[in-house]
C-alpha angles and dihedrals in degrees: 000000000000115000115238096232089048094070112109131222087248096042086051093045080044091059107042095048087043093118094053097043084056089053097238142011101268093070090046088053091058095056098029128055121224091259094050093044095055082052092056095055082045092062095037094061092040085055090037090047090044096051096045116139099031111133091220096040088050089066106046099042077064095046095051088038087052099041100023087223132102124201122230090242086048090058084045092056099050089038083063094043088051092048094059089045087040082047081049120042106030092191092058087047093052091049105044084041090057088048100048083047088054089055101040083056081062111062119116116258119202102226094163116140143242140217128193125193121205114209092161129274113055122340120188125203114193133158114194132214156102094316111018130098121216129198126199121197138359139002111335116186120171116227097015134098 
């Protein structure tokens, strides 16, 4: 479980431009559950709202309206411009802290299952995707020659 307070500026910028970042809403559907997606865009009007008037974050809130993408230099960007008003205003760090937690609890987890079944010689058990590693064949040890 993340903690709330440990969410940084970037990990927070990260998730409400999230659907952008994916280049459109279906990836974000496969990682992010309804719920967790109305938050998102939440969050991403109480930032935008909160960093209003700034000349560099102007541009960048009509460049992601016109194209419906963000750059990663461009979240970057933003992510710098929220710490100084989360450094600034506490209130509007716990809340859009809380928020961003909220989402984060609502990620969807693959919790499918797997079966493997040993006839002898080698068997190999794997699941793919985003964030696991597979490895086919031998001895495999990390860190030794």
């Amino acid at each position: 479980m993340v903690d709330p307070v440990s969410l940084t500026a970037g990990a927070i910028a990260q998730l409400a431009f999230q659907k952008f970042i994916e280049s459109g809403a279906g990836k974000v559907a496969e990682k992010f559950t309804e719920g967790a997606i109305v938050k998102m865009d939440d969050l991403r009007k109480r930032i935008w709202g909160k960093l209003r008037g700034r000349p560099r974050v102007e541009e960048v809130k009509a460049s992601v309206e016109k194209t419906a993408q963000i750059t990663e230099a461009q979240v970057n960007q933003l992510a710098a411009y929220l710490q100084v008003a989360m450094d600034e205003d506490a209130s509007f760090a716990r809340e859009i802290q809380a928020i961003a937690h909220e989402i984060t609890l609502m990620q969807i987890e693959d919790n499918s299952t797997m079966t493997q079944n040993n006839y002898g010689g080698t068997n190999y058990q794997t699941k793919t995707g985003v964030d696991n590693t597979n490895f086919f064949g031998g001895s495999h040890q990390h860190g030794q020659k």
